[in-house]
BAFI-3210 file (N, C-alpha, C; in Angstrom, 3 decimals, decimal comma, padded with zeros to 6 digits):
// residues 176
n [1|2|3|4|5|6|7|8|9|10|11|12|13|14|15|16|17|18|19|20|21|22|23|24|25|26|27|28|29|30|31|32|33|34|35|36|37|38|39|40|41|42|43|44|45|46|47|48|49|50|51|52|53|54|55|56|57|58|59|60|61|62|63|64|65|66|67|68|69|70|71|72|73|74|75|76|77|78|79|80|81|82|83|84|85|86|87|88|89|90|91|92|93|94|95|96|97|98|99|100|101|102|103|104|105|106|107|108|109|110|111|112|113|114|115|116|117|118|119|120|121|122|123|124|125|126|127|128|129|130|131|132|133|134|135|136|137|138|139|140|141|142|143|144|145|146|147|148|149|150|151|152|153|154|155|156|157|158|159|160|161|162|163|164|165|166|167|168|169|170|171|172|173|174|175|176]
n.u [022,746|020,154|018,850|018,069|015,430|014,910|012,218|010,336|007,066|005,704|007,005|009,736|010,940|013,866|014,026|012,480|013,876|016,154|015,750|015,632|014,030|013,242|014,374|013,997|011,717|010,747|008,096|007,165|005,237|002,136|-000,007|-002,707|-005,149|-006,905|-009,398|-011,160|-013,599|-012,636|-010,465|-011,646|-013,203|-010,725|-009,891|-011,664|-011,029|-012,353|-010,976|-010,216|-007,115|-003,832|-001,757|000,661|003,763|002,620|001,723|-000,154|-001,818|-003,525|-005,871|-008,483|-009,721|-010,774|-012,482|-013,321|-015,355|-015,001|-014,233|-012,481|-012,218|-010,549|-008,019|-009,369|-008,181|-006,119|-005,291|-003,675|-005,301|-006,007|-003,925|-003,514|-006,207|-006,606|-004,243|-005,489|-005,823|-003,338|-002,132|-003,291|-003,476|-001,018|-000,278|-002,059|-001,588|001,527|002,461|004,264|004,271|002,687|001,143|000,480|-000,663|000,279|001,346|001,192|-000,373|001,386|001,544|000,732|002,801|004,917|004,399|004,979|007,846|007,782|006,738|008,330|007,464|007,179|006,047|005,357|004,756|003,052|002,656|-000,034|-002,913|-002,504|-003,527|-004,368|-001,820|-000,812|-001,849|-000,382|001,556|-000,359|-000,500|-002,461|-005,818|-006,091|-008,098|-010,861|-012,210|-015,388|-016,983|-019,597|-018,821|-018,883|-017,327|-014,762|-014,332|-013,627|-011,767|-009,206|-007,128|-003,802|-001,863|001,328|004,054|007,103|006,404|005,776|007,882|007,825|009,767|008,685|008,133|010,381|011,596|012,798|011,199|011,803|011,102|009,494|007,849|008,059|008,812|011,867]
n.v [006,767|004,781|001,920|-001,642|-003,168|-006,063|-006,931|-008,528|-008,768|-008,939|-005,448|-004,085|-001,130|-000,883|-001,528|000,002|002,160|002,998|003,524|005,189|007,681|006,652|004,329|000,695|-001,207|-004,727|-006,385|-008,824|-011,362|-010,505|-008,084|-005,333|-004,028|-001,242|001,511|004,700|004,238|001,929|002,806|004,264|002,734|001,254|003,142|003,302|001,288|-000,707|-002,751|-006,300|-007,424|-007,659|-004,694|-004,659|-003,600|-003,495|-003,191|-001,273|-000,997|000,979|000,291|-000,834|-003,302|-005,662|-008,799|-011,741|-014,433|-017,920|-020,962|-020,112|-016,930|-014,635|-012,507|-010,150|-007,723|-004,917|-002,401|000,703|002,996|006,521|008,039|010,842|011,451|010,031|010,743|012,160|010,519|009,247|010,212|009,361|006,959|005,939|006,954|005,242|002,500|000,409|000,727|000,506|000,940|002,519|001,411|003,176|005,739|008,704|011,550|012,841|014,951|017,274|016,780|014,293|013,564|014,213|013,109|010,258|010,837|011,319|008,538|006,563|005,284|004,230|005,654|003,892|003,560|001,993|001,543|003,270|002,321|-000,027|-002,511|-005,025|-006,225|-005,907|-008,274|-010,147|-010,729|-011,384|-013,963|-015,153|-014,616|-014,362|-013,507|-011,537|-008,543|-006,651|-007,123|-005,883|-003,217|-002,900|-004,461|-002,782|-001,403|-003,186|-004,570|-006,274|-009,088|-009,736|-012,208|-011,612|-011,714|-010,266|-008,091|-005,504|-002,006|001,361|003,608|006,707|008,641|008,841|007,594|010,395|012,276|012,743|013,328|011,943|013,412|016,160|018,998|020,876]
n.w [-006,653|-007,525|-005,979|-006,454|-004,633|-002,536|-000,455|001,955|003,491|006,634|007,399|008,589|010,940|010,020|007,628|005,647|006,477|005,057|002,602|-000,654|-002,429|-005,371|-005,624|-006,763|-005,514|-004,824|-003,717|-001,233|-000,143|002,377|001,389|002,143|000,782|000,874|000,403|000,496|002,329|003,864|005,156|006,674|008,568|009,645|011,302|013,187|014,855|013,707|012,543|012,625|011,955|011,800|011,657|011,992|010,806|008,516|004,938|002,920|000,269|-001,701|-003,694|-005,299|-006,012|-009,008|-008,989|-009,155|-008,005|-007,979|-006,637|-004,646|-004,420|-007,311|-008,293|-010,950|-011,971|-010,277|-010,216|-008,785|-006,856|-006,729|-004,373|-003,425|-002,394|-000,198|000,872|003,814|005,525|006,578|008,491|011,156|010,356|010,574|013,239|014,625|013,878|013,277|010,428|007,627|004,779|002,280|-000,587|-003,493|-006,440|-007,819|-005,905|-002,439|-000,053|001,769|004,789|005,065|003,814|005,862|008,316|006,885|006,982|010,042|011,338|009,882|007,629|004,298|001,018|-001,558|-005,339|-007,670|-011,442|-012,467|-014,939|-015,390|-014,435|-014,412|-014,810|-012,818|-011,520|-012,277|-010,030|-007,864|-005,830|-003,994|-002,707|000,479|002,471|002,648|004,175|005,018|002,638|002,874|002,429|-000,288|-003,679|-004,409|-002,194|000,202|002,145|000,998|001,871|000,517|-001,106|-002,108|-004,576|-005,496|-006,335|-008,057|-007,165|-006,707|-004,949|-003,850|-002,351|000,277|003,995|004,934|003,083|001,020|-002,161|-005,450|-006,739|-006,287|-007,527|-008,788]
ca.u [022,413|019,084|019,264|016,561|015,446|013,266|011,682|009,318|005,947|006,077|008,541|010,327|011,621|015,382|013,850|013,107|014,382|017,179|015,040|015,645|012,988|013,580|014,529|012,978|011,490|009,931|007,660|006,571|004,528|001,309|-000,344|-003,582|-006,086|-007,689|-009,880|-011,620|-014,809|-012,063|-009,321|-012,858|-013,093|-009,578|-009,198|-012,587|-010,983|-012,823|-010,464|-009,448|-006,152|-002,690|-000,806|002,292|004,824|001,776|001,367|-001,461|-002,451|-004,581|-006,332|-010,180|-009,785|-011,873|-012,647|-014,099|-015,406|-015,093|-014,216|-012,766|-011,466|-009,914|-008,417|-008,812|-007,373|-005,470|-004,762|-003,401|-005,781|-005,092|-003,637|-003,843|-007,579|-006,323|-003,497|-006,178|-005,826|-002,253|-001,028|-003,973|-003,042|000,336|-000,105|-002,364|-001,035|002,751|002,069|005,798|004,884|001,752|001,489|-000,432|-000,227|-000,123|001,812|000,749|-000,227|002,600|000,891|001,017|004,831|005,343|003,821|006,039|008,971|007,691|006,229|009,084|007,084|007,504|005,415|005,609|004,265|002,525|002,184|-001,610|-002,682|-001,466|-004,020|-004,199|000,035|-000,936|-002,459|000,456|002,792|-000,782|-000,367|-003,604|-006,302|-005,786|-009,186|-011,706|-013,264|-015,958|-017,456|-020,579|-018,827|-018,201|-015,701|-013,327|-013,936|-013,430|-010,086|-008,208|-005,569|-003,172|-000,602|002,452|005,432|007,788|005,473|007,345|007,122|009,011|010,077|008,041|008,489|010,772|011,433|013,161|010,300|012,387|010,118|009,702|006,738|008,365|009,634|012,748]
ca.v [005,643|004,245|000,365|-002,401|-003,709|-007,149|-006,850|-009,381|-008,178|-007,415|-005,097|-003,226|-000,198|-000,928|-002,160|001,180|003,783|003,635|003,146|006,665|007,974|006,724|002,990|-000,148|-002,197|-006,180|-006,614|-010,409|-011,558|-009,935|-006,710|-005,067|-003,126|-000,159|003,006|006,041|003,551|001,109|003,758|004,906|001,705|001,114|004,144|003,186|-000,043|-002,013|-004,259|-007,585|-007,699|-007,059|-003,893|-003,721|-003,739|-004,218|-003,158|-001,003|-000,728|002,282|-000,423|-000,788|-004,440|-006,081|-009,695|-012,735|-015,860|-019,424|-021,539|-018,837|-015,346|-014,064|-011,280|-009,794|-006,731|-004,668|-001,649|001,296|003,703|007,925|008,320|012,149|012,252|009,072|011,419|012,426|008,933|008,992|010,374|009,106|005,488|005,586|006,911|004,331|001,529|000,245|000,388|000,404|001,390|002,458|001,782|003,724|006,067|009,992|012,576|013,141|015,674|018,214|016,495|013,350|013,625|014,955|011,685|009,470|010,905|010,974|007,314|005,470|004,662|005,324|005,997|003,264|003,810|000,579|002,735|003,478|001,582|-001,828|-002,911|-006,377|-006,212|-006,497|-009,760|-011,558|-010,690|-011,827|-015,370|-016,001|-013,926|-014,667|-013,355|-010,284|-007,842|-005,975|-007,113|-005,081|-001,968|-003,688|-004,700|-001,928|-000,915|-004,199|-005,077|-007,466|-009,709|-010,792|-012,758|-010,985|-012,556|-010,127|-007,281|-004,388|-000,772|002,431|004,556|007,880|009,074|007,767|008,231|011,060|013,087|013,446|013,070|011,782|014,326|017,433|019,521|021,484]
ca.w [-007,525|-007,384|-005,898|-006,836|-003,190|-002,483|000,866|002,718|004,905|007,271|007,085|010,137|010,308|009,395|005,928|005,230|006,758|004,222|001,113|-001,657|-003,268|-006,839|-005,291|-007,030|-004,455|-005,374|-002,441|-001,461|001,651|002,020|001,716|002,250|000,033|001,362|-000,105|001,533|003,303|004,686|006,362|007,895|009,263|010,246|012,384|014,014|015,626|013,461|011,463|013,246|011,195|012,589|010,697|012,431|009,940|007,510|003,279|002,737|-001,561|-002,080|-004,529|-005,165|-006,978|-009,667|-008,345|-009,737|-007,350|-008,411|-005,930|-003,832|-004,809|-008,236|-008,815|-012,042|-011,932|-009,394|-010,231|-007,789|-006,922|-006,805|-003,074|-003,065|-001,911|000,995|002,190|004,752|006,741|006,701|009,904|011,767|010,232|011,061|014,687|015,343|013,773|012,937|008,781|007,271|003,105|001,779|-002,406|-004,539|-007,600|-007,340|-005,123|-001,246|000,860|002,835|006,271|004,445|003,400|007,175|008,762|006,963|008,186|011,801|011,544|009,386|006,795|002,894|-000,258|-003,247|-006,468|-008,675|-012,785|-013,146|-015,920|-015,480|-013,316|-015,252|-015,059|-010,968|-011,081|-012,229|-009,244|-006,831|-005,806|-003,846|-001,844|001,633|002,705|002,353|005,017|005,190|001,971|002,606|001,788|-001,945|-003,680|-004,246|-000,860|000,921|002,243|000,647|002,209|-000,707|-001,517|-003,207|-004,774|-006,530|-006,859|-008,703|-006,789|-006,717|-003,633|-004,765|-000,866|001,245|005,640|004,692|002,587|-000,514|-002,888|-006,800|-007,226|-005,948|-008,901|-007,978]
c.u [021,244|019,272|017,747|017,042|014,560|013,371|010,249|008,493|006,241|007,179|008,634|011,093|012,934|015,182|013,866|013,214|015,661|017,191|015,055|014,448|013,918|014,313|013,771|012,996|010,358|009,309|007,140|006,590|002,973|000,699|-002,115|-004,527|-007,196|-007,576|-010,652|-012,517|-013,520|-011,115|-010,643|-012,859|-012,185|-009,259|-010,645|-012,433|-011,798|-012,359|-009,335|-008,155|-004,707|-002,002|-000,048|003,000|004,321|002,171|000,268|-001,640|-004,032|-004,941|-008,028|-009,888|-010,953|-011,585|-014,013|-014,384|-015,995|-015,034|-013,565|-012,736|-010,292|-009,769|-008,136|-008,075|-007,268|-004,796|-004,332|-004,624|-005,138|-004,975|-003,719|-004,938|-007,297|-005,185|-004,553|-006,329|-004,883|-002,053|-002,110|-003,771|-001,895|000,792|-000,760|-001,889|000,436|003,149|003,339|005,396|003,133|002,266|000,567|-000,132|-000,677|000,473|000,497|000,807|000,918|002,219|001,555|002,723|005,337|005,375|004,645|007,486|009,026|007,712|007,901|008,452|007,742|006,244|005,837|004,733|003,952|001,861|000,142|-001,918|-002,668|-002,500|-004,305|-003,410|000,105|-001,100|-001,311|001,163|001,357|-000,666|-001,786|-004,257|-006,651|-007,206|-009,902|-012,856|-013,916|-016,679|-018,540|-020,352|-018,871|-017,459|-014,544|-013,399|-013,479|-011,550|-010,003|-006,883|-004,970|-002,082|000,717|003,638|006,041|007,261|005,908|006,672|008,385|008,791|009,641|008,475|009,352|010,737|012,339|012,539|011,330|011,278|010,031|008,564|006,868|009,384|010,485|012,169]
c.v [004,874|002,640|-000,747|-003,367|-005,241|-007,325|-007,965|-008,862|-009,638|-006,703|-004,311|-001,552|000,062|-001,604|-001,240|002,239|004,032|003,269|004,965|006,370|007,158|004,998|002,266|-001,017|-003,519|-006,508|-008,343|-010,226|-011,388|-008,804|-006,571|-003,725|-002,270|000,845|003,801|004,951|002,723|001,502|003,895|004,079|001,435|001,752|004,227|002,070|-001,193|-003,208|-005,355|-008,255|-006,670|-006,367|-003,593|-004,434|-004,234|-002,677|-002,827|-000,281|-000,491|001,157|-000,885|-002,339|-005,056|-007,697|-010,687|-013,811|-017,180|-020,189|-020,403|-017,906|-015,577|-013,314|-011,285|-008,600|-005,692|-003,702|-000,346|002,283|005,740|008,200|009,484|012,083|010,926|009,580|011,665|011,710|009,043|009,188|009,667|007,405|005,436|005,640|005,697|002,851|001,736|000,349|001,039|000,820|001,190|002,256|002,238|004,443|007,753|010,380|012,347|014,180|016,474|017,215|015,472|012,717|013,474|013,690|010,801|009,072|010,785|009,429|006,375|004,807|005,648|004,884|005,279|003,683|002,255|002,150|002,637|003,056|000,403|-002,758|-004,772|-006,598|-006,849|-007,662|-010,772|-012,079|-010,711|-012,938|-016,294|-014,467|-014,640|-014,704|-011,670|-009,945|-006,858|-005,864|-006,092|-003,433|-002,165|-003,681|-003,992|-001,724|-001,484|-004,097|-006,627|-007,832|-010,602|-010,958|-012,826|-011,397|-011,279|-008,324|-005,758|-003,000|000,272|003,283|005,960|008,799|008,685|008,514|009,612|012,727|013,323|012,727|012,983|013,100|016,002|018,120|020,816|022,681]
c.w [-006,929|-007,138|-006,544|-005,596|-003,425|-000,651|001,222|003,507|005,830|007,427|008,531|009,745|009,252|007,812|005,415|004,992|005,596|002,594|000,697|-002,196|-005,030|-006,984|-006,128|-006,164|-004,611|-003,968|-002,383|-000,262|001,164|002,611|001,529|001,388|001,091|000,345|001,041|002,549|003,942|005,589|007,328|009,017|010,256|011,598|013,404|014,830|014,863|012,955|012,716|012,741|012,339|011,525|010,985|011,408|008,422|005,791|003,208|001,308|-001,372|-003,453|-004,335|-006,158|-007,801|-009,091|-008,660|-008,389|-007,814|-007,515|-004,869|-004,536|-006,116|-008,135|-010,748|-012,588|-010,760|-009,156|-009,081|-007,609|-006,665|-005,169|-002,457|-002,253|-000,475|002,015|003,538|006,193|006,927|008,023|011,285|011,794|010,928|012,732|015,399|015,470|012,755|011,146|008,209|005,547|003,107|-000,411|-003,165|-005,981|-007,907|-006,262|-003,510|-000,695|001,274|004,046|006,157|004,407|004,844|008,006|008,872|007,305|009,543|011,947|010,694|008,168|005,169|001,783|-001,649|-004,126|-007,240|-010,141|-012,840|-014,339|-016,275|-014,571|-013,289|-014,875|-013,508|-010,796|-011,383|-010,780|-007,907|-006,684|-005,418|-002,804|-000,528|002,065|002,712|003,783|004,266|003,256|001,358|001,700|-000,454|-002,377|-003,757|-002,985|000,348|001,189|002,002|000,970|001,241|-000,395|-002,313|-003,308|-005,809|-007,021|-007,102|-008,147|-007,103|-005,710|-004,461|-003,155|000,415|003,105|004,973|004,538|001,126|-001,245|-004,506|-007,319|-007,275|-006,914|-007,682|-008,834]
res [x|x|x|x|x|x|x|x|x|x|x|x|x|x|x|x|x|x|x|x|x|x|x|x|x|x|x|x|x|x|x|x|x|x|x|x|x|x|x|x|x|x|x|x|x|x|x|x|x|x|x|x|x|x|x|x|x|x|x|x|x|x|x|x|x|x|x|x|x|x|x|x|x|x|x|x|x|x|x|x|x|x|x|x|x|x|x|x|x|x|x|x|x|x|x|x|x|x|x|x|x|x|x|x|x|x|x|x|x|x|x|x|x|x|x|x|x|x|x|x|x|x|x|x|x|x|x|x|x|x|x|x|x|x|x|x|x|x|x|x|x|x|x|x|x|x|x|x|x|x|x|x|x|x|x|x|x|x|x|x|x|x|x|x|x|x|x|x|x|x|x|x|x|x|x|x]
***
């Protein structure tokens, strides 16, 4: 029986190692936006951000500035072609749930069982649907790369996911 979880970042292992694939999990705290230019980054020592027990959304965001940071939409990006960072992220740093949208890797899958981490899902689509459940943008690196590629530190209250991979490797994608 599938449970509906609400978890706080940073999360620890014992959050969840005993999360099922097929779980609904309401995340609140905050998490971090990364695409292909910003893992590059990451695993080059460059980001001055602490990811132990951190939220990393495979998300390229659209982003308005008024007085600070909007987002306007927030959608997931396709994680398949970001499996590639995975085990290299996870060895280096503590990163407890990536969320994106799209199946992973074998390596990928492999990783998360070694490391403790798991595989949420946000529906493709909805990327509008995202912005309700942001509260505020914390702050933005590495602008230069632009904006999808920047990391964004947000502010998530509530933010609806689904266990697609969990520590385990069972998997929502894997047809029997």
């Amino acid at each position: 029986m599938n449970k509906k979880i609400k978890l706080t970042t940073p999360l620890k292992t014992k959050d969840v190692k005993n999360l099922q694939a097929g779980d609904q999990v309401e995340l609140s705290g905050t998490i971090y936006t990364a695409r292909d230019s910003a893992h590059k980054r990451i695993l080059n020592n460059q980001l001055d951000l602490d990811l132990n027990g951190a939220v990393i959304y495979h998300c390229g965001p659209l982003m308005k500035r008024n007085n600070g940071w909007e987002v306007v939409a927030a959608g997931p990006t396709t994680s398949t072609r970001l499996s590639k960072f995975i085990l290299k992220l996870l060895k280096k740093h503590n990163v407890k749930a990536m969320i994106g949208k799209g199946g992973l890797n074998k390596q990928a899958i492999e990783s998360l069982k070694e490391y403790n981490s798991v595989y949420l899902v946000f529906p493709g689509g909805c990327a509008a649907l995202a912005t309700d459940y942001i509260e505020e943008v914390i702050e933005v690196k590495w602008l230069d790369l632009g904006m999808p590629e920047a990391v964004w530190k947000l502010k998530i209250k509530d933010f609806p996911t689904t266990v697609a991979i969990d520590t385990k490797g069972n998997n929502l994608y894997k047809r029997k």
